[in-house]
N, C-alpha and C positions, 0 to 999 in steps of 0.2 A: 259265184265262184270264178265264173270265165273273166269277170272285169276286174276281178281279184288278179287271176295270173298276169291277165295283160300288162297290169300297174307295177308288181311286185316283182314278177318273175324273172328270171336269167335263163338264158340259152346256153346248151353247153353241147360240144361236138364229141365223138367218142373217139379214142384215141386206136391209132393203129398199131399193127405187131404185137398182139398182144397187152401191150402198157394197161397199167392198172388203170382206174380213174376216178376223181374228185368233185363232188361242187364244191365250189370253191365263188366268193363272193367276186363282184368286179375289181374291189382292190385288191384281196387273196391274189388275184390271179395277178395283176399288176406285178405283186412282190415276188409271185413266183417264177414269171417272167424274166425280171429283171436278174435274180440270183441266176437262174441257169443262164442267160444270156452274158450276162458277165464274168461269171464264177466259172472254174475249172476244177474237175473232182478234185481232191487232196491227194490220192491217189495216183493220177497222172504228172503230180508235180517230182521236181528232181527228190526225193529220198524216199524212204526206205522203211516201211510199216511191218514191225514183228510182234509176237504175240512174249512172254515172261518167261523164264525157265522154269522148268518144271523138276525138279526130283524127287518125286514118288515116296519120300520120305524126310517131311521138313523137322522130324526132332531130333534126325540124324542130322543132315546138312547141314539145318542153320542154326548157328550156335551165337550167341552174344557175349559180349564183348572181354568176360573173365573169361571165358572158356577159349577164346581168340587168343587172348596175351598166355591164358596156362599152356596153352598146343609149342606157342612160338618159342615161350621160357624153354619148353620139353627140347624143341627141334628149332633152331631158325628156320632152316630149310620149308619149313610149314606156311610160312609167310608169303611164301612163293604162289600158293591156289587160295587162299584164303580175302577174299573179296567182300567189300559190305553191300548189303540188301535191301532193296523198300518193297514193302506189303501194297497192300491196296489202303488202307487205314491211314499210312503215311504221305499221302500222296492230296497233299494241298491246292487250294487256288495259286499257282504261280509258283512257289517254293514249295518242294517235299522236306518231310519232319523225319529226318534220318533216327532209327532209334537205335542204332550202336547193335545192330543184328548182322549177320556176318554168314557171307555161304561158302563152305568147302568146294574149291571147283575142281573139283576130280573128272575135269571134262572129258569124254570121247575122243580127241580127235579132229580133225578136218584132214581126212585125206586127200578135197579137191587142193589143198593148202602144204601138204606132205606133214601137217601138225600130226603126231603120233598122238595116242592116250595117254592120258596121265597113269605111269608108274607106279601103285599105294607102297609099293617096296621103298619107294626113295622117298616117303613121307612116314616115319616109322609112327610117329608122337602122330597122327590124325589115323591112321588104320587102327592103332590103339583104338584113339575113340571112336570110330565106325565100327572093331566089333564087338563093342559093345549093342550096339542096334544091329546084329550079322543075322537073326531069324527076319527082321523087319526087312531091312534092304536087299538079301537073298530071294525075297521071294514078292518084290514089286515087278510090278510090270514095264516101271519108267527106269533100264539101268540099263548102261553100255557093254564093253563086252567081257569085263567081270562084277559085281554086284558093286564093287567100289565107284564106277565108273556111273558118271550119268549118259542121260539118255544123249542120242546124238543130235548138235546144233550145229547146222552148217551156218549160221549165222553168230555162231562165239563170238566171233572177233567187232561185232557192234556193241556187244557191253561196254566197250573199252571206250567208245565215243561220246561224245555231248548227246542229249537225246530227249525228247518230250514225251511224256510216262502219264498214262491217267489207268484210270481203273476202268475195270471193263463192267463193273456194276458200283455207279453211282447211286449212294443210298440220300436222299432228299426230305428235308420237311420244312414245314416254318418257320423252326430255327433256323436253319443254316441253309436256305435258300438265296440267301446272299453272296455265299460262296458257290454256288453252282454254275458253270460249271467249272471243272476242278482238272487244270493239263498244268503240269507242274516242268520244269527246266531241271534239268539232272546233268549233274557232271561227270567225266571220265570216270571211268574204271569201279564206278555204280552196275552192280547186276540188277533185274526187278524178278517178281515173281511171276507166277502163271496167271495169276490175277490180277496182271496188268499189260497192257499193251504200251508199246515206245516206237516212236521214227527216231531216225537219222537223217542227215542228209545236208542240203542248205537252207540257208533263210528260215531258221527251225523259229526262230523268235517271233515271226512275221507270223509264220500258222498260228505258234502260241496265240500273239493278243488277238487273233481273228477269234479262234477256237474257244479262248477265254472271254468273249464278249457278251455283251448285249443280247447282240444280234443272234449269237453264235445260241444263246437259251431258247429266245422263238423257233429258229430252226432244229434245236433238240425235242422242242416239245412239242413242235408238230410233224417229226417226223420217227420218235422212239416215243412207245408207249411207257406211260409210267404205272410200274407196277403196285399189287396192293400193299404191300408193304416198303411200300416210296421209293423203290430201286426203280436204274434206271440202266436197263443194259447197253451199253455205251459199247457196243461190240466194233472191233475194225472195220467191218463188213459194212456197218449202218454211219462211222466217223468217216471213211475214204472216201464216202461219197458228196459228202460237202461240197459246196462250190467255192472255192477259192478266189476272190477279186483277181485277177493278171493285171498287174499294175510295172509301172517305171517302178527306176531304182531307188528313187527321190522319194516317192510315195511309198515306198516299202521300206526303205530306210526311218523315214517318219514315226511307224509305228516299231519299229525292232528297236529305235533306243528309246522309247517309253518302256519297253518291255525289260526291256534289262534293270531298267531300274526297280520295276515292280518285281522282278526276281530276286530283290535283294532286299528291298524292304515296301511293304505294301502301303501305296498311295491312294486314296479313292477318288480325288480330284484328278490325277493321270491315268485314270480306268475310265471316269467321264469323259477325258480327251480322246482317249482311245476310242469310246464306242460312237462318238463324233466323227472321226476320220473314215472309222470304217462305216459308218452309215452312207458317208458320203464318196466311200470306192463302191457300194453298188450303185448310187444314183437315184437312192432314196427321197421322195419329196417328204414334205414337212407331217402331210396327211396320210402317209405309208408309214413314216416311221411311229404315231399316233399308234395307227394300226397296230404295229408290232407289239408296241407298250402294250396295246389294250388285250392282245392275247396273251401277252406274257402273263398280266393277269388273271385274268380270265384260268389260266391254267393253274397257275400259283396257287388261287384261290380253294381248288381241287386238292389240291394236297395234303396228307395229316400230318398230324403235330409227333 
């Protein structure tokens, strides 16, 4: 057994401050090395990580797309808070599948902004249909400071911007593991739900194809558990902490106009390039990225159908 450990074995130090700790083979460590030495959490980069809105009441709120045009027919005025929506379901590799769903934003407010509440007086045709739902939405816990009113977002005014949207529970199998992971590009004046998390900010394309990588599934699957029925809590808290390559503008331009294009129509030959480029912003050798392959598998493998 002793000439067993001698031959086989790995040294490993224990970490200080509390830090958790891993064995982790010589290459493990190699790779994991290399990400935090290079990478910068997603987090500390320039934008802006929010969690979906929430209104306590989605058969009030979200309405589709006949019941959008009968509101507006009713009132033009109506058109004015009425915004479209993506679920979690909708919410693609790359591009979201909008499905013509629509949120009433009878928002709160931003008083650091001097935004007042939305008025349901000055929307006659949508208080209509709200009370119709008035025992349901009276008596939630998620409403502003009359039952019409949702709950308060001091960050309202980022729906309104460009933004990278995934779901905070990725569900996975052998099917559509091909598609995993799944950060979609969303354009202006898109709301999401509570079941999904979005940044803002800059260079949102560039996180994209990192986040949408290769690379970017080894680091989910070794660092979120996947659960038994293939979900995959993809929470802010466990995405912000990614390490981001810190690259030139040349190198990060690189991958933002591959990404653009796959936001618009999906290429598998410019996904290859893509997970090319970023293998090579960590500084991966030919027998680490092997590595990566080989637990990508390894983990794949593990998953139901």
């Amino acid at each position: 057994m002793t000439d067993y450990i001698k031959q086989h074995g790995n040294s490993n130090s224990f970490p200080v401050n509390g830090q958790s700790w891993v064995i982790l083979s010589d290459i493990e460590k190699q790779i994991k090395e290399k990400i935090e030495k290079i990478g910068k959490p997603l987090k500390d980069w320039d934008i802006n990580i929010y969690r979906g809105i929430l209104t306590g009441c989605n058969e009030a709120f979200i309405i589709n797309k006949q019941k959008r045009d009968e509101l507006i027919k009713k009132d033009k005025k109506s058109a004015e808070i009425i915004r479209p929506i993506l679920r979690g379901r909708d919410i693609a590799r790359y591009q979201a599948n909008f499905a013509d769903l629509y949120l009433i934003n009878t928002h709160n407010g931003i008083s650091s902004k001097n935004i007042p509440p939305i008025n349901i007086k000055k929307y006659p045709a949508i208080k209509e249909h709200l009370d119709k739902y008035w025992a349901e939405i009276k008596n939630r816990d998620d409403q502003g400071i009359t039952p019409y009113n949702l709950r308060s977002c001091v960050y309202m005014d980022d729906f309104s911007k460009q933004k990278i949207v995934w779901a905070r529970l990725m569900r996975i199998s052998k099917s559509n593991i091909i598609d995993f992971p799944r950060f979609s590009f969303v354009p202006e004046n898109f709301f999401v739900l509570d079941s999904l998390c979005f940044f803002t900010g800059n260079d949102m394309q560039y996180f994209q194809g990192i986040l949408n990588s290769e690379f970017a599934m080894y680091y989910f699957f070794n660092n979120i558990a996947i659960l038994d029925d293939g979900g995959m809590q993809m929470r802010q808290q466990y995405i912000e902490l990614m390490p981001i390559p810190c690259v030139d503008n040349i190198k990060k331009q690189s991958i933002i106009e591959l990404v653009n294009i796959l936001n618009k129509n999906k290429n598998n030959q410019i996904e290859k390039e893509i997970n090319k480029i970023i293998y090579t912003l960590y500084n991966f050798d030919q027998k680490e990225i092997q590595q990566i392959r080989h637990i990508i598998k390894e983990k794949t493998a593990l998953i139901k159908e």
